[in-house]
C-alpha positions in Angstrom: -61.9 -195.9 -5.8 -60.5 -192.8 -4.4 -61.8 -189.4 -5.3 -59.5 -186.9 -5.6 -60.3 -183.7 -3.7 -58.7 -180.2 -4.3 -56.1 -179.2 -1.9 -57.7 -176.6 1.0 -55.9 -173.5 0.7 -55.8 -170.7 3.8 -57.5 -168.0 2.7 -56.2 -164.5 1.7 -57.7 -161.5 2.8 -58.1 -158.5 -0.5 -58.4 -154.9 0.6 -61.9 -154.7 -1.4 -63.5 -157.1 0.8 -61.7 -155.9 3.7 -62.8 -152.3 2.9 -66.2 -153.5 2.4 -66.3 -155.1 5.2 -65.3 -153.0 7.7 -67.7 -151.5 9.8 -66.8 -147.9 11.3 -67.8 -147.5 14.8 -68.5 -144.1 16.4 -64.8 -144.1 18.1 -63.2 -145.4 14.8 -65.3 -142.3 13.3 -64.1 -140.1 16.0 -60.5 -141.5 16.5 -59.7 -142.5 12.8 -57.4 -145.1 11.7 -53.7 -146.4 10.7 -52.1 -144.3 8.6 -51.1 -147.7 6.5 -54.9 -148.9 6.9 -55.7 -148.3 3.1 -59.5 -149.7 3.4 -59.9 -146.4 4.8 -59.1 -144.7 0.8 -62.5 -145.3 -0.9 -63.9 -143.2 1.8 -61.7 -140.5 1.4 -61.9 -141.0 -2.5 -65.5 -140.5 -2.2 -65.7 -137.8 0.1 -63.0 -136.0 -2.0 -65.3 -136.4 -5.4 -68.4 -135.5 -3.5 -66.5 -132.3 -2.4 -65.4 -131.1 -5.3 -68.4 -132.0 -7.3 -70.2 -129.7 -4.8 -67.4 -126.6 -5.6 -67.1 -126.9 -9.5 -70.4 -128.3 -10.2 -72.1 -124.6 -9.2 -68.9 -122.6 -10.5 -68.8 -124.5 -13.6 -73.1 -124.3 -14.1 -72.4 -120.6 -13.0 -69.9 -119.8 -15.6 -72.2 -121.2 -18.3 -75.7 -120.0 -17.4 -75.3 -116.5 -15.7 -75.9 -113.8 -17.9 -73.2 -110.9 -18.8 -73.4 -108.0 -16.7 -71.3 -104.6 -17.3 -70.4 -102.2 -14.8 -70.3 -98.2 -15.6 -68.7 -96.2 -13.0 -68.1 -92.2 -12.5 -66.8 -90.0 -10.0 -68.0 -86.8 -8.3 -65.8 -84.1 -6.5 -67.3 -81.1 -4.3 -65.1 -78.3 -4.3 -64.5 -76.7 -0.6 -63.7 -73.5 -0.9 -66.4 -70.9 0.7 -67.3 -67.8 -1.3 -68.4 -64.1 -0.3 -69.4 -60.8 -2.1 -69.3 -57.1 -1.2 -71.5 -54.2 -3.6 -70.7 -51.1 -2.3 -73.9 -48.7 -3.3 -72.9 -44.9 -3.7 -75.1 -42.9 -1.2 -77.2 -45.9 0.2 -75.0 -48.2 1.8 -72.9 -51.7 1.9 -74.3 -55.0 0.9 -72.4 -58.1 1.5 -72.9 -61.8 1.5 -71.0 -64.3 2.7 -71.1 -68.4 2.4 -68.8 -70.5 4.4 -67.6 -74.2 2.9 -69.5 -77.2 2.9 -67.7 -78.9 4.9 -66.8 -75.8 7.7 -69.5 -77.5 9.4 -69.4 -81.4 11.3 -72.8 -81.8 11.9 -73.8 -81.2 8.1 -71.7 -83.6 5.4 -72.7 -82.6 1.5 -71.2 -85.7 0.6 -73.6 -87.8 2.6 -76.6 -85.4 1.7 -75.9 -86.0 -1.4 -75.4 -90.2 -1.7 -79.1 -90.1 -0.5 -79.9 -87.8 -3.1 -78.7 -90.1 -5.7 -80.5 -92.9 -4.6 -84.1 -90.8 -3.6 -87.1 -92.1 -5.6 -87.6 -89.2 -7.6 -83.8 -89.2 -9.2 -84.2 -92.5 -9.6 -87.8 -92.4 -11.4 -86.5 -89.5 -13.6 -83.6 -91.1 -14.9 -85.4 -94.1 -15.7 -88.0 -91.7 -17.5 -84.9 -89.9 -19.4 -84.0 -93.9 -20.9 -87.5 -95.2 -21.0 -87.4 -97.6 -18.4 -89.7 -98.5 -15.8 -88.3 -97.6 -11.9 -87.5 -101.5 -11.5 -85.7 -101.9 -14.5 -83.4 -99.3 -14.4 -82.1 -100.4 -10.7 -80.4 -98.8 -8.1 -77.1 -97.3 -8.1 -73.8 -98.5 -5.7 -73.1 -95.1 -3.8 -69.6 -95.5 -2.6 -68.3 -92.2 -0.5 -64.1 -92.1 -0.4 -63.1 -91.1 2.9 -61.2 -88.4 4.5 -62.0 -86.9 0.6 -64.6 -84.7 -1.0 -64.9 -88.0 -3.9 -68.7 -89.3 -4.6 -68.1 -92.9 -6.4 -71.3 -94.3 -8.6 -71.8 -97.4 -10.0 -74.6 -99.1 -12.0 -74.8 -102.8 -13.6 -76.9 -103.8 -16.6 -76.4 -106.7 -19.2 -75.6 -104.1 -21.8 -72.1 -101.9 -21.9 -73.5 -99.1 -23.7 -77.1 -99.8 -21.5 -75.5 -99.2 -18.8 -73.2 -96.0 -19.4 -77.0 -94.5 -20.6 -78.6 -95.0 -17.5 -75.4 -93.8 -15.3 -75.3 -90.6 -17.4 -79.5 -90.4 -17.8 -78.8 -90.6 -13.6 -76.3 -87.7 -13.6 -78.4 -85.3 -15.9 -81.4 -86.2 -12.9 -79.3 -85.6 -10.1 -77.8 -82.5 -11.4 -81.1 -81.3 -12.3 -82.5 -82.5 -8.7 -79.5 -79.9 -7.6 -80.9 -77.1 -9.7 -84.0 -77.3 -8.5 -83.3 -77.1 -5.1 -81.3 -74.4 -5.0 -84.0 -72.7 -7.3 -86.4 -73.5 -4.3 -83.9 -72.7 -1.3 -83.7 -68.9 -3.6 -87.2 -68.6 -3.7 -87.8 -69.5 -0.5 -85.6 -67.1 0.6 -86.9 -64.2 -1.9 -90.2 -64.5 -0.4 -89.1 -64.5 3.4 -88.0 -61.4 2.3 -90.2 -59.7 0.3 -92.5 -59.2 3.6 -89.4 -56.6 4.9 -89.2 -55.3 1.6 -92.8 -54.3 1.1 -92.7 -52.9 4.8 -89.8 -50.6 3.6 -91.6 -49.6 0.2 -94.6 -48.4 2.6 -92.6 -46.6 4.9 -90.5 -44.7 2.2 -93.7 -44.3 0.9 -95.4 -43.0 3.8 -92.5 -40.5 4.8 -92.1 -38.9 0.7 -96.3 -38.2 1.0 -95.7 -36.7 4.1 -92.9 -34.6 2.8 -94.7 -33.8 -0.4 -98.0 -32.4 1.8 -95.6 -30.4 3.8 -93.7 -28.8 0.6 -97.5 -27.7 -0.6 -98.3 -26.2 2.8 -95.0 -24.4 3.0 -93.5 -24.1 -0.8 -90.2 -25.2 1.3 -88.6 -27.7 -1.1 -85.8 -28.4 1.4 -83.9 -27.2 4.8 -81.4 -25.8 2.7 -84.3 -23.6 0.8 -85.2 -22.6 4.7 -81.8 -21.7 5.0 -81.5 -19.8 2.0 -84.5 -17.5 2.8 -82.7 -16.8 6.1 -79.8 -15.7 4.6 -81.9 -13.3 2.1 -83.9 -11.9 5.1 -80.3 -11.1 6.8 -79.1 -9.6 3.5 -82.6 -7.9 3.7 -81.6 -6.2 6.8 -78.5 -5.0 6.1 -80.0 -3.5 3.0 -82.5 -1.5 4.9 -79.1 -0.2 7.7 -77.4 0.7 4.5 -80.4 2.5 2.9 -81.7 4.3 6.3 -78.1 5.7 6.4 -77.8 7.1 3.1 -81.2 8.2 3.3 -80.5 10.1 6.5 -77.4 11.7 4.1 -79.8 12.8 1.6 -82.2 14.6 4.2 -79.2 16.7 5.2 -78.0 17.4 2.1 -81.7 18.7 1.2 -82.4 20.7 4.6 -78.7 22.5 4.5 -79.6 23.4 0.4 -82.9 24.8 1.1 -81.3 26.5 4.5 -78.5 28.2 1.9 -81.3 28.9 -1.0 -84.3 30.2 1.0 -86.7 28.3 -0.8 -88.3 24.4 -0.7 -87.2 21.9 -3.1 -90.8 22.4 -4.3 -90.2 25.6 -4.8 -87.3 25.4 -6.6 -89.3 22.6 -9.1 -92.2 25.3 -9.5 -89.3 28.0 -10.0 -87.3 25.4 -12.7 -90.4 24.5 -14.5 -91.5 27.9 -15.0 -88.2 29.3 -16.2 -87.8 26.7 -18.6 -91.7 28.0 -20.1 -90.8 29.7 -23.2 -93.7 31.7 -23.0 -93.9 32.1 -19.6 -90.0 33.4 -20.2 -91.0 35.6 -22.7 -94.4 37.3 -20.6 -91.4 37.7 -18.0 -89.7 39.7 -20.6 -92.4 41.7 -21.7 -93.1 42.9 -18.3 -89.3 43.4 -17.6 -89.5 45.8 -20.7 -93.0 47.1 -19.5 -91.5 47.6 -16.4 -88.2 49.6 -17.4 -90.5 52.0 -19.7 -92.5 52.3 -16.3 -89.3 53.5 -14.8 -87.9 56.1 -17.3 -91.9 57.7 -17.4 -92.3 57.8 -13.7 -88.6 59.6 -13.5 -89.4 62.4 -16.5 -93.1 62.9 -15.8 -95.5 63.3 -12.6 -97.6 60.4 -11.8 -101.1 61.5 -13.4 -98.8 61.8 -16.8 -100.7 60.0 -19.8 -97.1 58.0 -20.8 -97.1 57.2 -17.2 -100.3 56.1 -17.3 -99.9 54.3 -20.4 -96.7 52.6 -19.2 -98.7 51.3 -15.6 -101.0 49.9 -17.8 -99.1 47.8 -20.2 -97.1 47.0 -16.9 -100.3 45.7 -15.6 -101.3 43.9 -17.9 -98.4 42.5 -18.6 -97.9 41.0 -14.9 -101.3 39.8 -15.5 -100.4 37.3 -18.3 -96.9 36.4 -16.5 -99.8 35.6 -13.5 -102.0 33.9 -15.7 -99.0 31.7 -17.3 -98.1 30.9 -13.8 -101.4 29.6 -13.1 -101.8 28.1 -15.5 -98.3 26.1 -15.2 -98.0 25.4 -11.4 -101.9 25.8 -10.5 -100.8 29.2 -8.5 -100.7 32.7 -9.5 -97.4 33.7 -7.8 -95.1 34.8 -10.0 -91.1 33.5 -8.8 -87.9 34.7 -9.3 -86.2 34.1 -11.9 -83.1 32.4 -11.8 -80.6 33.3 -14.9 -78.8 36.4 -13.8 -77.3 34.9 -10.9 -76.8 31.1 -11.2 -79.4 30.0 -8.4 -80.9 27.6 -11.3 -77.8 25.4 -11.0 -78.1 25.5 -7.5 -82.0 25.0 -7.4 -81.9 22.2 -9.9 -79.0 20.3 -7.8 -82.0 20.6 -4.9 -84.6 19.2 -6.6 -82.0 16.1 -7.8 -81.1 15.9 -4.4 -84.8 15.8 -2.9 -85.7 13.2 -5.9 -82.5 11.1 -5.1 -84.1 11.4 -1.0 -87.2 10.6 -2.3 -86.3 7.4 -4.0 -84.3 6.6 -1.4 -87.5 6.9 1.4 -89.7 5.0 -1.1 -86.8 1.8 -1.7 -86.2 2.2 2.1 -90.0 1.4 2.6 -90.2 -1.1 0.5 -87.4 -2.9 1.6 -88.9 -2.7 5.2 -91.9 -3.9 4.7 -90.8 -6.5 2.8 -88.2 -7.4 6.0 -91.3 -7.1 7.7 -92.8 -10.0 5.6 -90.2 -12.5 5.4 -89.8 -12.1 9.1 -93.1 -13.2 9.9 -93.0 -15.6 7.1 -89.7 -17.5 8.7 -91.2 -17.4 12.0 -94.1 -19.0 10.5 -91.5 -21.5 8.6 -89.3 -22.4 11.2 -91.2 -25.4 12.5 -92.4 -26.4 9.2 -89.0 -26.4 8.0 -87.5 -28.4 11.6 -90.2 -31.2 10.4 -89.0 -30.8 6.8 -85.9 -32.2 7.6 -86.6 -34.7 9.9 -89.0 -35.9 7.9 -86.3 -35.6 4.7 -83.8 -37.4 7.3 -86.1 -39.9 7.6 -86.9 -40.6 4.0 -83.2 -41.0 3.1 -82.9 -43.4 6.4 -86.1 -45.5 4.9 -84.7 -45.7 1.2 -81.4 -46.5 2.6 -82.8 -49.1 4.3 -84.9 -50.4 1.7 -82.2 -50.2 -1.1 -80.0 -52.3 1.3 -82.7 -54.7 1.5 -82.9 -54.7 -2.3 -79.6 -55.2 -2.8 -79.0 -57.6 -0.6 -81.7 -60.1 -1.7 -80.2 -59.2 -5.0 -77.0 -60.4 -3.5 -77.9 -63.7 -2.2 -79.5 -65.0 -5.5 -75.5 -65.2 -6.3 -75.0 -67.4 -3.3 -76.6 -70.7 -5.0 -74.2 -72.9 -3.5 -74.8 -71.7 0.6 -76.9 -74.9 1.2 -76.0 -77.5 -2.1 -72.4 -76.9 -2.7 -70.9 -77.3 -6.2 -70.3 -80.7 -7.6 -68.3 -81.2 -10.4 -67.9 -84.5 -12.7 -64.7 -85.7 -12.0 -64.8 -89.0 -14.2 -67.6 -89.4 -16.5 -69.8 -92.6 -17.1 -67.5 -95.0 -18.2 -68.4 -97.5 -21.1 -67.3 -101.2 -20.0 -65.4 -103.3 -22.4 -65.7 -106.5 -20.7 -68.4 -108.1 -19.0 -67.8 -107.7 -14.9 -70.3 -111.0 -14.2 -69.4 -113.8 -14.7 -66.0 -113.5 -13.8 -63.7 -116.1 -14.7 -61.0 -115.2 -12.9 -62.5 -114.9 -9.9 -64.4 -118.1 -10.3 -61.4 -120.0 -11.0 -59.9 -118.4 -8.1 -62.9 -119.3 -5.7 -62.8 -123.0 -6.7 -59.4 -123.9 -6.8 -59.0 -122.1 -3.2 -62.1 -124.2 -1.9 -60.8 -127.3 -3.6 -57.4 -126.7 -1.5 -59.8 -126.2 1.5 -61.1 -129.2 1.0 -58.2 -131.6 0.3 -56.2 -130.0 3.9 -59.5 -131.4 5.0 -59.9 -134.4 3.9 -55.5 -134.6 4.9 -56.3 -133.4 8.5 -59.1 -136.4 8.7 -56.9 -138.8 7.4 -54.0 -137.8 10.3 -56.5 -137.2 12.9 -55.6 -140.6 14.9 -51.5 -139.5 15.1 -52.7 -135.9 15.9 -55.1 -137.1 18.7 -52.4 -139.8 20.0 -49.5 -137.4 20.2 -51.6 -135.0 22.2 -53.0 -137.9 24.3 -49.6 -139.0 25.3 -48.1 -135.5 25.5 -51.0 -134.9 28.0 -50.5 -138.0 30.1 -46.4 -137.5 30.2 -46.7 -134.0 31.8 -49.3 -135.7 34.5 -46.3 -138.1 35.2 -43.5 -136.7 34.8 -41.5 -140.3 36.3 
């Protein structure tokens, strides 16, 4: 009996078992292998899965998990230009201020002074305050500064659009503000440094006008030109009293060469014009003139013991005796004068007494007038130095309040200057409201992963077609060692 036994066929060798079987070394590892040696594909195959699983599993679990986040931007812009102001102040003086740019200066940038000021605590807590957030919550702000520009570039992220544009503008009302308040400060500061110079001026002015007011009510000078004044009134004074003394020396001739021509004194001549201008007195004279003619004719037709001579002595007598009596009674002295009608002497004897009146006045006003010289003389020499330190002391006053309404105005002045230190910043884009999400990004996501997948798969082609790379070089190597 035969058994039949199956024919023994040579055995095949199946790229699974091969690639299963294959053990890499450390040189296989290091050199690689065929490029036709396809047990070395699973490898690859797995590498190349393992790879990408590692680049789209985190984009895709990014994609799908992270949260939207919107970005609000603005833009700032500080303005360069300097600025200066002149006030011209009529009988004080010039005050002028002057502030140079912000950016005249490379050891100061505003720009950099203020990206700190954006992100300082205090902005920060007050805008969070303004939207009712707590200091974490409201985060931080992406300062971004544009050079070789005056450009200020803010950015904030929250997972709301209209969120976000809140707490970007609730961050540009606290800044601004932060600005205001600082210059507010930088004034005052200023104001005060001042005020110490100030008050020193108000008690100087102070000083010299109560100096200048206990010198007017010593003196009763008012001013140097008052001084001046009484000068000129003192010199008119003189020549007053030359003018007078001459036409008073007139009048004493005139008098003495009158009296010379009418033999009598100009009181004489008043005691002769008052009594002839006596009606009784004028008519006694008559009387006795009469008295005096019946005197006559008796005496020349009878002898001298006659009774109508007699008679006619008497009432002569007696008659002279009441002219004498009216003359005593009128000028205080019996004499009896001339009388003055028959030839014209009254005209003559009145012009003397004007004349010796007119002299008179003229001595009186003449020693008036001197002794009044006399006074202001003394009185200037007295003044003289009072009035010297008048004016200084008036010199000095209008120095002081010179000097102190400079001072005035000036500080006045500088409270215009608010941008000297923290220049002007103007909104040059305002808070933008995002209409798309900035996080996650697709795009960019997409992007990322298909690069690193390309990354990966020149990898995984560079391993594959290491062995020809390293065996070109190798030989290149060793034909250049011998060149036969």
């Amino acid at each position: 009996m035969s058994v039949a036994t199956d024919p023994v066929l040579p055995r095949r060798s199946f790229p699974s078992v091969a690639l299963w079987r294959a053990r890499p070394t450390a040189g296989r590892i290091l050199r690689g292998g065929r490029l036709s040696d396809a047990g070395r594909l699973p490898r690859y195959l797995l590498l190349a899965f393992a790879g990408l699983g590692a680049i789209w599993g985190p984009i895709t679990g990014y994609l799908m998990t992270a949260p939207p986040v919107y970005d609000s931007a603005m833009s700032l812009i500080l303005p360069g230009s300097g600025a200066s102001s002149s006030v011209n102040l009529a009988n004080i003086g010039q005050a002028s201020t002057h502030a140079n740019s912000a950016f005249a200066s490379s050891a100061i940038s505003p720009t950099e002074t203020y990206k700190r000021l954006l992100t300082a605590d205090r902005v920060l807590r007050d805008a969070a305050a303004r939207v009712g957030l707590s200091d974490r919550d409201f985060g931080r702000p992406k300062v971004k500064l544009v050079d070789q520009t005056a450009f200020i570039h803010v950015q904030m992220t929250a997972a709301d659009a209209a969120a976000v544009q809140r707490r970007l503008q609730a961050l540009l009302e606290a800044f601004m503000e932060e600005i205001d308040r600082l210059r507010s400060d930088e004034q005052d500061a200023r104001e005060t440094g001042g005020l110490d110079a100030i008050r020193d001026y108000r008690d100087s002015v102070a000083r010299t006008r109560a100096d200048i007011d206990a010198l007017r009510a010593e003196t009763g000078l008012h001013s140097a030109e008052q001084f001046e004044r009484l000068v000129d009134e003192a010199d008119g004074l003189a020549q007053r009293i030359a003018v007078l003394q001459a036409e008073l020396q007139m009048a004493q001739s005139t008098v003495a060469g009158m009296e010379a021509r009418l033999g009598t004194g100009a009181d004489g001549a008043a005691l002769i014009l008052r009594l002839n201008g006596d009606q009784t007195y004028r008519a006694l004279m008559q009387t006795m003139a009469e008295a005096a003619s019946v005197l006559s004719d008796a005496e020349a037709r009878y002898g001298p013991r006659h009774p109508e001579v007699e008679a006619a002595a008497a009432t002569h007598r007696d008659a002279g005796r009441k002219v004498a009596a009216r003359a005593e009674d009128l000028t205080g002295s019996p004499i009896v004068p001339e009388r003055t009608e028959a030839d014209g002497r009254g005209a003559l004897l009145t012009d003397l007494v004007r004349q010796e009146a007119a002299r008179a006045g003229l001595a009186a006003q003449l020693a008036t007038l001197r002794e009044q010289h006399e006074g202001e003389t003394a009185r200037l020499k007295r003044l003289a130095p009072l009035a010297t330190r008048l004016d200084d002391l008036q010199r000095d006053l209008d120095v002081a309040e010179a000097v102190f309404a400079s001072a005035i105005a000036r500080s006045q002045s500088q409270r215009t200057d608010v941008y000297a230190s923290y220049p002007l910043v103007q909104v040059l884009e305002d808070p933008t409201m995002p209409d798309r999400p900035s996080s996650p990004n697709l795009k960019l996501s997409l992007a990322v992963g298909i690069a690193a997948s390309l990354m990966l798969g020149l990898a995984l082609a560079l391993g594959w077609l290491r062995r020809a790379i390293i065996t070109g070089l190798t030989r290149g190597a060793g034909e250049r060692r011998d060149p036969a």
